[in-house]
C-alpha positions as CSV (number, residue, x, y, z in Angstrom):
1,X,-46.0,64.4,-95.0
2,X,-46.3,61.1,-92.9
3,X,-49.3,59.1,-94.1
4,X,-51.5,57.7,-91.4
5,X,-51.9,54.0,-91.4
6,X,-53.9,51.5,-89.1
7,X,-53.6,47.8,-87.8
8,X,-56.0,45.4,-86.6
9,X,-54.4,43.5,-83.9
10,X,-56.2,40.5,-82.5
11,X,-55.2,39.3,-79.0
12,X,-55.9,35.8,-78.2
13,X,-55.1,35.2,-74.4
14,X,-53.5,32.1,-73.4
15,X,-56.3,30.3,-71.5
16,X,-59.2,28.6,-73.8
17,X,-61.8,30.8,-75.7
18,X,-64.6,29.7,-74.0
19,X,-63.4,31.2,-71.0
20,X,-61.8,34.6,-72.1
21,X,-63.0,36.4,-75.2
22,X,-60.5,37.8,-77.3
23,X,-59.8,41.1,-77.3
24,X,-59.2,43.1,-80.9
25,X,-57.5,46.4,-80.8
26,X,-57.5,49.0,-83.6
27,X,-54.1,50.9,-83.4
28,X,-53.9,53.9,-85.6
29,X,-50.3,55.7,-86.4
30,X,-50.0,59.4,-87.0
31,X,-53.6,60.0,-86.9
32,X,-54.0,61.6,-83.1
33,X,-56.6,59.4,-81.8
34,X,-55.5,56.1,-79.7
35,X,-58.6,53.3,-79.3
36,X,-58.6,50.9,-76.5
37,X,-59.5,47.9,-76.9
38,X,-63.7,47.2,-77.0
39,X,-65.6,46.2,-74.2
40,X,-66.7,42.0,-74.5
41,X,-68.6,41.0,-77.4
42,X,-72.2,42.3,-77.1
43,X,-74.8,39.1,-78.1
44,X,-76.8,38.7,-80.9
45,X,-80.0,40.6,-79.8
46,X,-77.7,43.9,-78.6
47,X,-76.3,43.6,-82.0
48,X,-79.5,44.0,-83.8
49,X,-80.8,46.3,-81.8
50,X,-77.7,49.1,-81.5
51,X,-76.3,51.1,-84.0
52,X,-72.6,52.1,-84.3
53,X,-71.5,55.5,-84.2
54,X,-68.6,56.2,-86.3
55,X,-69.2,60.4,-86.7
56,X,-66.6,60.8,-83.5
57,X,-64.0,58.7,-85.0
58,X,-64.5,60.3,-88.4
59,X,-64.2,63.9,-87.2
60,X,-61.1,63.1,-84.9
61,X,-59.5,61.6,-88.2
62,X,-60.3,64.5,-90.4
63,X,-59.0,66.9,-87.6
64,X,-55.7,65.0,-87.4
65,X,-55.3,64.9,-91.2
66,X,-55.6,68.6,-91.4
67,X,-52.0,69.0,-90.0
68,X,-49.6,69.3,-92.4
69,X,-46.0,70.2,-91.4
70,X,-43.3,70.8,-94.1
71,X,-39.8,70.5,-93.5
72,X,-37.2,71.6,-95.0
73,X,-34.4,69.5,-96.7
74,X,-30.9,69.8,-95.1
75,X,-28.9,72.6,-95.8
76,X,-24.9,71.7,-96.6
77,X,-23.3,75.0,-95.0
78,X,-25.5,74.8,-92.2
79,X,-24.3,71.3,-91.5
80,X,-20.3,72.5,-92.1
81,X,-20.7,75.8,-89.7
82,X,-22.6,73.7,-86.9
83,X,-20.5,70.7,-87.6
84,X,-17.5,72.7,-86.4
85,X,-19.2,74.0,-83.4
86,X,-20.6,70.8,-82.3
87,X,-16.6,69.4,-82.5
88,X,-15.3,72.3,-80.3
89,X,-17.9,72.5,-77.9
90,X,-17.6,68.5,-77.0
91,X,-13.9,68.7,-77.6
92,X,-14.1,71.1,-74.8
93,X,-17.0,68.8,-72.7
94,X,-15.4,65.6,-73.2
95,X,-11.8,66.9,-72.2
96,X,-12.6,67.9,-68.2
97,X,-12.9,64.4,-67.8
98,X,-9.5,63.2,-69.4
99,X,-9.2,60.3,-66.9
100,X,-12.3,58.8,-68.6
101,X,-10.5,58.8,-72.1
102,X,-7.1,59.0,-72.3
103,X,-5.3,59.3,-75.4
104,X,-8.3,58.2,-77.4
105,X,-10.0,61.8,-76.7
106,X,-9.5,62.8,-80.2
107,X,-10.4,59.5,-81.9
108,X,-13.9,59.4,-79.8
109,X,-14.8,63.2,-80.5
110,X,-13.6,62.0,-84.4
111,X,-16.3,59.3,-84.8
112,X,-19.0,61.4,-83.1
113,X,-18.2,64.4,-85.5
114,X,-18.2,62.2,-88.6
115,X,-22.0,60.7,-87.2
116,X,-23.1,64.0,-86.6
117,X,-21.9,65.9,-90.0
118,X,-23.7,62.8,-92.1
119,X,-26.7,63.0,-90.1
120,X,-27.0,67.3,-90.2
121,X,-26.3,66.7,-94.3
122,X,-28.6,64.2,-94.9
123,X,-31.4,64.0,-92.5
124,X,-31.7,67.4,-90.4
125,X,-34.0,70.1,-92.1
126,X,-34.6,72.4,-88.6
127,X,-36.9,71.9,-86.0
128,X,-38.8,68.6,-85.4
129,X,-36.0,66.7,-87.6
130,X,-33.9,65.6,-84.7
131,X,-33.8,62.0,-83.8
132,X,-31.9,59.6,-81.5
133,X,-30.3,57.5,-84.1
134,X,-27.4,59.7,-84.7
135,X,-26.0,59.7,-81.0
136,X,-27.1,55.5,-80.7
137,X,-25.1,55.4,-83.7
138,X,-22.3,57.0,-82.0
139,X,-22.6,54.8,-78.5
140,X,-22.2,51.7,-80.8
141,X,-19.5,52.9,-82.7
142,X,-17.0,53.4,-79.9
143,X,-18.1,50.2,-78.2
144,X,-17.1,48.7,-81.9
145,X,-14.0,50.1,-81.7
146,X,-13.5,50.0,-77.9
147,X,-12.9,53.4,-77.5
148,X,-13.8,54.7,-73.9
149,X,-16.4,56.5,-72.4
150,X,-19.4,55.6,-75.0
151,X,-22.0,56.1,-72.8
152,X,-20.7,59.6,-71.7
153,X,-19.6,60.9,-75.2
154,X,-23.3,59.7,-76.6
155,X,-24.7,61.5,-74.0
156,X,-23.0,64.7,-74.5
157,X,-23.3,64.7,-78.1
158,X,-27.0,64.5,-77.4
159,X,-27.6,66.9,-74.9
160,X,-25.6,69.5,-77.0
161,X,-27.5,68.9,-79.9
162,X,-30.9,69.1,-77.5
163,X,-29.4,72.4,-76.3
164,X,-28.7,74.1,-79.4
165,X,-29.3,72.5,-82.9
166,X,-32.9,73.7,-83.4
167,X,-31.9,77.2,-82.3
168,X,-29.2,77.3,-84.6
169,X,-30.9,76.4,-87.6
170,X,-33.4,79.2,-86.4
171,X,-30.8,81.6,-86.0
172,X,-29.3,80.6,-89.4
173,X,-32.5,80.3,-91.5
174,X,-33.5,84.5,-89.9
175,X,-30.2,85.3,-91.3
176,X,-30.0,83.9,-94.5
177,X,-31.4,85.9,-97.8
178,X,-35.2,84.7,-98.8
């Protein structure tokens, strides 16, 4: 499970205190609840005289903290089956537009694939484990090597992987013996 943390960021604005207060924002991560920043400084007397609140904040914290999602660790022969799929299924993309890359086809669709396999055996365990690294990863690899069409292999490697990945591993994990 993610654990939430929390930053106090103080602003200072370019002109001189005395004419703009600072402003000091409380940004929370992974705990649901986003706070803009306070209103000016209240003075001395308003301070005295008004309590803070906190049981909103407290009760929108506890709500967020009662979310718990586990997720599974990657599973090898998933990664091998969908692998293969995911290396026929651009193969077959990426070649209607052979103009775009050549003779390289094959060593493109080979540096996504090898991305891809890593990625489904060490970071995917089903839905809600796919991230963007994997195909930015890819787009810099072929500029790297100066392979063609980076942008448009990237791209279809992601949208594949949008399109089917999650219901794969559903389809696979309803299949498989508990």
């Amino acid at each position: 499970m993610a654990s939430s943390s929390c930053s106090l960021v103080t602003i200072h604005p370019p002109l001189t205190p005395a004419k703009i207060p600072t402003s000091t924002i409380l940004i929370l991560r992974n705990a649901g609840l986003i706070l803009n920043p306070p209103p000016p400084p209240p003075s001395f007397s308003t301070l005295s005289s008004k309590p803070i609140s906190v049981k909103p904040f407290l009760s929108a914290l506890r709500a967020s903290h009662s979310q718990k999602y586990v997720y599974h660790d990657p599973i090898p022969k998933f990664a091998e089956a969908e692998t293969q799929k995911f290396k026929a299924e651009l193969f077959n993309k990426l070649s209607k537009d052979k103009d775009k890359f050549g003779d390289d086809l094959d060593s493109v669709i080979d540096v996504c694939v090898k991305i891809f396999n890593d990625f489904l055996h060490n970071e995917y365990g089903g839905p809600g484990t796919l991230l963007v690294e994997p195909f930015t990863d890819m787009f810099v690899a072929l500029k790297e090597k100066k392979l063609p069409g980076a942008p448009v292999a990237a791209r279809a490697s992601l949208l594949w992987a949008q399109n089917h990945l999650d219901h794969d591993w559903e389809v696979w994990n309803s299949n498989s013996p508990k």
